[in-house]
C-alpha positions in Angstrom: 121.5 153.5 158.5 118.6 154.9 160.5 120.6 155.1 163.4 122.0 158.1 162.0 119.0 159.6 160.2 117.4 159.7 163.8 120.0 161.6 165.2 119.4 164.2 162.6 116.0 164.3 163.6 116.4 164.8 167.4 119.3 167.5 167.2 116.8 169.1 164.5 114.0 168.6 166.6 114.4 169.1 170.1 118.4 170.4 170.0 117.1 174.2 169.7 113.4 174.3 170.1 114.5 176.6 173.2 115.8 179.2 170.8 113.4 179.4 167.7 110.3 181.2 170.3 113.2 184.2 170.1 113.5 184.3 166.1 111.7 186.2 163.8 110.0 184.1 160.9 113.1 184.8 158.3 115.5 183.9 161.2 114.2 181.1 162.4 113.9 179.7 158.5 117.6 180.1 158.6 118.8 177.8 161.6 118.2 174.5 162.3 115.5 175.4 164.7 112.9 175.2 161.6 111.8 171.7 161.7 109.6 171.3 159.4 107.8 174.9 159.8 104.9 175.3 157.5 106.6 178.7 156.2 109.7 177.9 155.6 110.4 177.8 151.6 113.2 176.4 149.7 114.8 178.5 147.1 117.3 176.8 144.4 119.0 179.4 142.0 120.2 177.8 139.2 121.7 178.9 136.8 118.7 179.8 134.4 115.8 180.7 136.7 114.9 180.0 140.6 113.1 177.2 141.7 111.0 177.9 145.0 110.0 174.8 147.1 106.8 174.6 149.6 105.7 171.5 151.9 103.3 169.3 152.9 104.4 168.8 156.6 101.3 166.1 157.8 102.0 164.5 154.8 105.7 163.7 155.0 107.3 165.4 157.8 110.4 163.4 158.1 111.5 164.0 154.3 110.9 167.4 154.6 113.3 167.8 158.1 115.9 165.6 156.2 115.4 168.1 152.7 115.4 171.2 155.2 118.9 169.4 156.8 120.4 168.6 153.6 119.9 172.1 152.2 120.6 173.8 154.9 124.5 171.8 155.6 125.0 172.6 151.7 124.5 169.4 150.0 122.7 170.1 146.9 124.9 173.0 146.1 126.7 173.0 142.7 124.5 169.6 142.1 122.7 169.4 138.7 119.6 167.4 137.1 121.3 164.5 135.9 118.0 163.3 134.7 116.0 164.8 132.7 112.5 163.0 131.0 110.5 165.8 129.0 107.0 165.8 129.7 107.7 163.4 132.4 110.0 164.6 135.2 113.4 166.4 136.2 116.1 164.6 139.2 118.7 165.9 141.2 120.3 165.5 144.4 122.9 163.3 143.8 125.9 164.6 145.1 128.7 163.0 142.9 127.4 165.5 140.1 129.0 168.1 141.7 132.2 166.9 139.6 131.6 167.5 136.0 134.6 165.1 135.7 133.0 162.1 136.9 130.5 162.1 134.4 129.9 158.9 132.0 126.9 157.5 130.7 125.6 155.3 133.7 127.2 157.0 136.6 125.5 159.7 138.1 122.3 158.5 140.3 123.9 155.7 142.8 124.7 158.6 144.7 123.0 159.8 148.4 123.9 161.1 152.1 125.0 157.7 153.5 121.3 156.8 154.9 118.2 156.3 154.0 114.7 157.1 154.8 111.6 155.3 155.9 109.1 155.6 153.2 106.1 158.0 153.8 104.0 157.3 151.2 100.5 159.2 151.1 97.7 160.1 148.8 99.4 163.3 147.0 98.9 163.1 143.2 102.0 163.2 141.2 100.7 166.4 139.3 102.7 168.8 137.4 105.3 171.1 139.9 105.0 168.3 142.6 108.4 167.6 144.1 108.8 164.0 145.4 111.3 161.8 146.8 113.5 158.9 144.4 114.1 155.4 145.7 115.4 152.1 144.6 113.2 148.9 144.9 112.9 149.0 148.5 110.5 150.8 150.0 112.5 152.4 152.5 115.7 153.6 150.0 115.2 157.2 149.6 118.2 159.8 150.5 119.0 162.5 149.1 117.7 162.4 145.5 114.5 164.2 144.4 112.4 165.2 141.2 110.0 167.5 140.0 107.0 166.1 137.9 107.1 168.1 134.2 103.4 166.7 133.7 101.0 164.5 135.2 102.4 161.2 135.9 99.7 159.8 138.5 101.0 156.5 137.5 103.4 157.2 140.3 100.7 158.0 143.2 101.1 156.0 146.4 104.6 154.4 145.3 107.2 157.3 146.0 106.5 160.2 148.9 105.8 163.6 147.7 106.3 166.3 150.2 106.4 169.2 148.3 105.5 171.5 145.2 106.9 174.6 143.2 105.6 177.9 144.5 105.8 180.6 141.7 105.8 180.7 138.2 109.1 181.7 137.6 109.9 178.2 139.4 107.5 176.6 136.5 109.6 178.3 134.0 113.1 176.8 135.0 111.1 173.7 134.7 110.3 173.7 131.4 113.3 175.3 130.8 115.5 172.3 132.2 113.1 169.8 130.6 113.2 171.6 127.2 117.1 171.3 127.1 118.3 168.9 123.9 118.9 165.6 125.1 120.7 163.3 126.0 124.3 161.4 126.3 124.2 158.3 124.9 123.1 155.7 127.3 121.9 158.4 129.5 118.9 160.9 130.5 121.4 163.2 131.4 121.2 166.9 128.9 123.9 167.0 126.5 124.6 170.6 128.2 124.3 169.2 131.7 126.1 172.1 133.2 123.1 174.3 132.4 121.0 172.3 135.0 123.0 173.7 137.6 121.6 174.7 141.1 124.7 177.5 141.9 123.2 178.0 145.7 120.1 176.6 147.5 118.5 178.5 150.9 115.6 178.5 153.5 113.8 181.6 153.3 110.3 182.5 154.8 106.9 183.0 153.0 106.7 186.6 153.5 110.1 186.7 151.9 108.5 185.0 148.1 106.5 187.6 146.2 103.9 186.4 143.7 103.6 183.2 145.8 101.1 181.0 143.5 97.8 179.9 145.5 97.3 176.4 144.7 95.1 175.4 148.1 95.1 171.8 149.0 97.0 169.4 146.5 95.0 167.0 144.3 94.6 163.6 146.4 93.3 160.1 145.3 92.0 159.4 148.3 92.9 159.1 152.2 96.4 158.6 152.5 97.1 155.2 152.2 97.6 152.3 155.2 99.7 150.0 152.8 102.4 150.7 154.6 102.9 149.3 158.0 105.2 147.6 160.6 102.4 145.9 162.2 103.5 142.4 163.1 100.2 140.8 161.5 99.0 140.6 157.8 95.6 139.7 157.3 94.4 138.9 153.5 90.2 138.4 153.9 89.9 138.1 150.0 92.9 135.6 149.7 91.6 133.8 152.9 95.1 133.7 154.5 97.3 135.9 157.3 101.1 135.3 158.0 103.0 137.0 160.7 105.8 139.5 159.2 109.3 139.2 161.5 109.5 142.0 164.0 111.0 145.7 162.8 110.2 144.4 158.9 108.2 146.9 156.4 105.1 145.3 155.0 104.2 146.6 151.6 101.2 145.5 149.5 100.8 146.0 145.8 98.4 149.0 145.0 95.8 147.1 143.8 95.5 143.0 143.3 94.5 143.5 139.4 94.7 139.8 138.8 95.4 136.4 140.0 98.8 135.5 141.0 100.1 139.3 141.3 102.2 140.0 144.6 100.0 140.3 147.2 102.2 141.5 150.1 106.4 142.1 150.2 108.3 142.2 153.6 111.7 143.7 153.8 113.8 143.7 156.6 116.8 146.1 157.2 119.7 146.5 154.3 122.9 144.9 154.9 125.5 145.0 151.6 123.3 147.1 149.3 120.3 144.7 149.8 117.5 143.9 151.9 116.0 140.3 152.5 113.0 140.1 151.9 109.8 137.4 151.6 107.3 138.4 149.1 103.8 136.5 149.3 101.6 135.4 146.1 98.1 133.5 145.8 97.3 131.9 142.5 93.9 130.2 141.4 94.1 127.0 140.3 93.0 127.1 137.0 93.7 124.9 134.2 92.6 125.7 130.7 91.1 123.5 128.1 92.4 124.6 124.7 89.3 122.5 123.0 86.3 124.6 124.5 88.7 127.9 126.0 87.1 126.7 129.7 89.0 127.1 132.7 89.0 124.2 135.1 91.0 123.3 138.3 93.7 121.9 138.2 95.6 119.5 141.2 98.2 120.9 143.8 100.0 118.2 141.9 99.8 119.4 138.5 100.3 122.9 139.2 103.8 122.4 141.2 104.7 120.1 138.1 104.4 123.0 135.6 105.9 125.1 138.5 108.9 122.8 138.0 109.6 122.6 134.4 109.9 126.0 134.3 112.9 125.9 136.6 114.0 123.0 134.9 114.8 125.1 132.0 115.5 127.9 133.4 118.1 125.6 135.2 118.9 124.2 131.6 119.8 127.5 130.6 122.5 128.2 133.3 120.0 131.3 134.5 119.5 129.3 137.8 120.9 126.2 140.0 118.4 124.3 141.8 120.0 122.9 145.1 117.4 120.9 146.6 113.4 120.4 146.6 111.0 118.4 148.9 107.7 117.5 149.7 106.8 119.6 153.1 104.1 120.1 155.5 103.0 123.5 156.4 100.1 123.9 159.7 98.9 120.4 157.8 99.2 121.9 154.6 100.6 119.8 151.9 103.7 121.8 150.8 106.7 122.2 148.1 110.0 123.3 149.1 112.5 124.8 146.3 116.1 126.0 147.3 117.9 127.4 144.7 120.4 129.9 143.2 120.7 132.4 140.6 122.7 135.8 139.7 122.1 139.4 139.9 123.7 142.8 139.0 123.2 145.2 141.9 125.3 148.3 142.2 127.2 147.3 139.1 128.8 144.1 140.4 127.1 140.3 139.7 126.2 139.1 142.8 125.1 135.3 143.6 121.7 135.7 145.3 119.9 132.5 147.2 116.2 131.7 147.3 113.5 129.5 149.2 110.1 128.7 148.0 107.6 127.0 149.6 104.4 126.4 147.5 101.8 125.7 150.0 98.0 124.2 149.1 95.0 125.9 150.0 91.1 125.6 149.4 91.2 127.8 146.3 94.5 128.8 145.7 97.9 128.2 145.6 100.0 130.0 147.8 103.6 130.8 147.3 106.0 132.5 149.9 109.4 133.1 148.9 112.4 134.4 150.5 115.4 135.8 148.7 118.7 137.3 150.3 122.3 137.7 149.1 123.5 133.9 149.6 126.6 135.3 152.1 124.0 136.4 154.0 121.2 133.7 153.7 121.2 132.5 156.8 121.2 135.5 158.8 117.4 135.8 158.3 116.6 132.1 157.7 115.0 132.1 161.2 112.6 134.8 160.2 111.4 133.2 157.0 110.6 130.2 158.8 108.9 132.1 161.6 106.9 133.5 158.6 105.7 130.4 157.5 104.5 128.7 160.6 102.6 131.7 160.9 100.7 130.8 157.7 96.9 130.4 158.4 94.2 129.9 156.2 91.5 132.2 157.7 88.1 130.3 156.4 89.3 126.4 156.6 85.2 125.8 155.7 85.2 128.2 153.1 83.6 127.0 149.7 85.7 126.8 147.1 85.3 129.9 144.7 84.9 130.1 141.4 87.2 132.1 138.9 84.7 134.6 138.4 83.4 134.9 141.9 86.7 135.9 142.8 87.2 138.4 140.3 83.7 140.2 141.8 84.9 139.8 145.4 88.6 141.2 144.7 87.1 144.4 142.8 84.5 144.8 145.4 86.6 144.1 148.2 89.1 146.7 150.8 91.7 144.8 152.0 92.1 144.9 156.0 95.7 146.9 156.3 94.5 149.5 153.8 94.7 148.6 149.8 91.7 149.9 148.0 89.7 148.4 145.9 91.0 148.8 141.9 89.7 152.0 140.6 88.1 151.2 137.2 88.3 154.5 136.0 92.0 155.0 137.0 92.5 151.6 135.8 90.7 152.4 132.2 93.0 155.4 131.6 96.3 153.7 132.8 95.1 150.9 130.2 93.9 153.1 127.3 97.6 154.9 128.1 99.7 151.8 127.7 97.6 150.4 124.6 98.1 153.8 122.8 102.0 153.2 123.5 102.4 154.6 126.9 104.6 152.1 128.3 106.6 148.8 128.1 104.7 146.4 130.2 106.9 143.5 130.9 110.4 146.0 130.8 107.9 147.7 134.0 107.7 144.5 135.5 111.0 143.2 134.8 113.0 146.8 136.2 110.2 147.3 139.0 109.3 150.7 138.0 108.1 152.8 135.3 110.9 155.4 136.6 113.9 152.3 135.7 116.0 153.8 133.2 115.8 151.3 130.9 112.0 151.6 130.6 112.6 155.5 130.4 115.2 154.6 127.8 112.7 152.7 125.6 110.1 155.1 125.4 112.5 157.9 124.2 113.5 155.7 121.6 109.9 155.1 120.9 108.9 159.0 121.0 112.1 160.8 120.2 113.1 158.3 117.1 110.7 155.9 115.9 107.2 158.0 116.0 109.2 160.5 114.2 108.5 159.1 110.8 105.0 158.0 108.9 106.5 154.9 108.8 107.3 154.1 112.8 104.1 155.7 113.5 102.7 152.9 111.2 105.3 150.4 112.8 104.7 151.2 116.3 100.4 150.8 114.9 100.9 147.1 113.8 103.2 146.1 116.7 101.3 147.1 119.8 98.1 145.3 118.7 100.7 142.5 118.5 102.3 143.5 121.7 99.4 144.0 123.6 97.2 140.7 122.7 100.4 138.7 125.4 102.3 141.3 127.5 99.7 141.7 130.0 100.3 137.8 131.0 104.0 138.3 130.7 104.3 140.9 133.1 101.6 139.0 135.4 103.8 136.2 135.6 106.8 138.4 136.2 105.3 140.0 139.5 104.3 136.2 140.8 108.2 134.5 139.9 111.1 136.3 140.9 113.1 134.0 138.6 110.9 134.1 135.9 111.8 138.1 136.1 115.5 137.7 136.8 114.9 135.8 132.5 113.0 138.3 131.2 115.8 140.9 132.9 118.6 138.9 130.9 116.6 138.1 127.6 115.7 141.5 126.8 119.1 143.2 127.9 120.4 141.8 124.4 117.8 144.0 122.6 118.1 147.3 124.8 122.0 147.6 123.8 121.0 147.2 120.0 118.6 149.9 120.4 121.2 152.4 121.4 123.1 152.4 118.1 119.7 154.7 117.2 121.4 156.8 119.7 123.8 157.4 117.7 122.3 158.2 114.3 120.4 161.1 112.2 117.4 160.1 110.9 115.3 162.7 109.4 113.7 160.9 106.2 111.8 158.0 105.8 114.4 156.0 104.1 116.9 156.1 107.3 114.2 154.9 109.5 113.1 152.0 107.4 116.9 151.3 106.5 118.2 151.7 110.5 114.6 150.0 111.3 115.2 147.0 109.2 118.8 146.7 110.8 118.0 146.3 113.9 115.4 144.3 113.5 118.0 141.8 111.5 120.6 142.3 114.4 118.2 141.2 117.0 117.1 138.0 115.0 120.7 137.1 114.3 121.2 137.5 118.8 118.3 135.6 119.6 117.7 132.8 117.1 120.5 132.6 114.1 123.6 132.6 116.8 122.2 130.3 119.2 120.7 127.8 116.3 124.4 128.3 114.9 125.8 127.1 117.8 123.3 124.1 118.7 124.2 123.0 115.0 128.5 123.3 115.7 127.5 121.5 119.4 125.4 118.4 117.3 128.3 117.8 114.4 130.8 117.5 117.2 129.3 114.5 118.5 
């Protein structure tokens, strides 16, 4: 895939450099001499206003030659916004949308140039008019598809690469005008009149070409632009006292910022091969054990803690959600170790696909480390040899070190920068994130569980949360009640969910049930009171007949028949 994408960059690169000294400004905007030419603009005229397009070269230069290519062969002509969040953001680029024909609730947004793009994340705020790059889970996934931020969604900052912004104010218009439009097709964030999202024409002009060009100076940043990112072959974790070697020409990510015990520490993907991308993710857990007498946390045995480790598989194995093929005691750089093989299924791309995984729970001083590796199970093996590369790699970086206590560590990891880059948690960042979700401004274990607040089925939930249920005195009331509920456990669901990949693959399938109830209030008018509490009420009876009168039902038909 990259292959190509760096033949593209060399032909736009160095293939005509000789001619551009010769070009005016306007001309050389209009070849692909350009590169990525700080005056160079991009102009989309759709069908209800333009949209003009600046860049951030030292910020994202590759993204911006492959947006400069792209618009320049033709690509994003006759493509619409097949997604469109109010007060949240606008996406194109997805070329099967040129085919009004091939719409359905679900397709559009698979679609892309036939590469991809290495991320090139940096410290660009997601504010309003910023234009930034779409990607799947990996890191590396990004294409062809773009959006514009409609307001202020920082909550995106440092996970997707921006490299641009809108220019004018007529460009702010067709913004709002796009994100005003009535929505949506069921099952879909696409505008019911999807054909007015248009973009007729798209072209490169120069600066001195735009008049009333907005002067916004230097964009809003939350810092440097972030190390996180790297293909370094070594890892080094000083506040989790352990460093692993990643396998050669894998992308290291780290989470943003460690909140709490047991999140993700580091993921390593290496190249994609049918649609996915193997990859080892890394976690560190305290060993804490809590006693339900006097609420006191105390520690708990390697012993104990792979024991409740295990039932959980046990019954997620009980369940069918899993197969466990083998496990074994292990020894890791004279480490007393666990090893889990197992099994389990997965939707990708719309087809179920049978996905194989490898734990190894390793002991340490104070925590418990867990280094997984996960791959399509046709094509397990291929990177086996990494994985175990990986964990003879694994070295404990203080072998003397005291053990710490829970709230030592908490200090250290809020105080702390880690060595390739993450920043310490920013408490006031962290405060308004927190204040935002508490007041309803997200779905924290459907986030964990899709792997992004930009998954459609978390977008899907808060419509139905703004656009139906807050739209009465009594949802507003409902929606009161339930997220003190929601609120006082979700935070350790969705903990949990970032440390077990399987764990998340159950929440994935337990809450599916409930998202395709909700979209029957797709399909309703509810403008009084008495609709909401009646449609309300019967959903809320649907969803307890799914998850506990049908499977009781059945337990009860399984016992008489023996």
């Amino acid at each position: 895939m990259f292959f190509k994408f760096l033949i593209i960059l060399l032909v736009l690169t160095f293939g005509l450099t000789g001619a551009a000294s010769a070009q005016t400004d306007d001309e050389k905007c209009r070849s692909t001499s350009h590169s990525y030419d700080s005056d160079c603009i991009v102009i989309f005229h759709t069908r209800n206003g333009e949209i003009a397009i600046e860049f951030f070269p030292d910020d994202a230069p590759n993204h911006i030659i492959n947006f400069l290519h792209l618009t320049e062969s033709g690509f994003y002509d006759n493509t619409v916004f097949h997604r469109v969040i109010k007060d949240f953001m606008i996406q194109g680029g997805d070329p099967s949308s040129k085919d009004a024909a091939t719409f359905y609730p679900g397709k559009w947004g698979g679609g892309g140039p036939g590469y991809t793009i290495p991320a090139e994340f940096n410290s660009i705020k997601h504010d309003r008019g910023v234009v930034s790059m779409a990607r799947s889970d990996h890191p590396d996934s990004a294409g062809s598809q773009f959006f514009i931020v409609h307001k202020n969604s920082n909550h995106l900052d440092g996970k997707y690469t921006v490299f641009g912004r809108l220019a004018t104010q007529e460009s702010f218009d067709t913004l709002d005008y796009i994100a005003n439009l009535p929505c949506c097709h069921p099952g879909s964030n696409t505008p019911l009149a999807f054909s007015e999202t248009t973009i007729d024409k798209t072209e490169i002009v120069s600066k001195s070409e735009i008049k009333n060009l907005l002067e916004f100076g230097e964009p809003n940043r939350t810092g440097p632009n972030p190390t996180s990112t790297t293909r370094a072959e070594t890892y080094q974790n000083k506040v989790l006292d352990f460093q692993i070697n990643a396998p050669q020409g894998w992308l290291i990510e780290e989470s943003p910022t460690p909140d709490n015990v047991g999140d993700r520490i580091v993921t390593l993907f290496g190249s994609m091969k049918d649609g996915v991308a193997p990859s080892i993710y890394v976690n560190a857990d305290g060993y804490k054990k809590i006693n339900f007498d006097t609420s006191e946390f105390s520690k708990s045995t390697f012993q104990e803690t792979v024991s409740e480790r295990m039932d959980i598989y046990y019954t997620l194995q009980d369940s069918n959600l899993l197969e466990i093929i083998s496990e074994d005691t292990a020894l890791i750089n004279n480490h007393q170790a666990y090893q889990i093989v197992g099994t389990q299924y997965d939707v990708i791309l719309g087809q179920q696909v049978e996905v194989k995984f490898r734990q190894m729970l390793i002991e340490g001083t104070s925590f418990l480390y867990g280094i997984t590796y996960t791959n399509l199970s046709k094509n397990f093996y291929d990177e086996i040899e990494s994985y175990e590369n990986t964990l003879l790699s694994f070295t404990i970086l203080s072998e003397e070190q005291k053990e710490l206590k829970l709230e030592e560590f908490e200090e250290n990891r809020a105080k702390t920068v880690l060595e390739v880059g993450v920043l310490p948690r920013d408490e006031a960042k962290y405060q308004e994130m927190e204040s935002e979700e508490k007041a309803g401004g997200g779905c924290l274990i459907a986030t964990a569980a899709f792997g992004s607040e930009m998954a459609p089925q978390v977008q899907f939930l808060r419509e139905i949360r703004d656009n139906t249920v807050l739209q009465t005195e009594s949802g507003v009331s409902f929606m009161t009640g339930f997220n003190q509920f929601y609120y006082s456990f979700s935070p350790a669901i969705a903990d949990y969910e970032r440390e077990n990949p399987v764990f998340k693959e159950l929440v994935k399938l337990t809450i599916t049930p409930l998202l395709t109830s909700l979209t029957i209030l797709n399909y309703v008018d509810i403008d009084t009171e008495e609709e909401m509490l009646g449609y309300g009420i019967g959903v809320i009876l649907l969803n307890i007949g799914m998850y506990f009168i049908a499977p009781a039902a059945i337990l009860f038909k399984i016992k008489n028949r023996k």
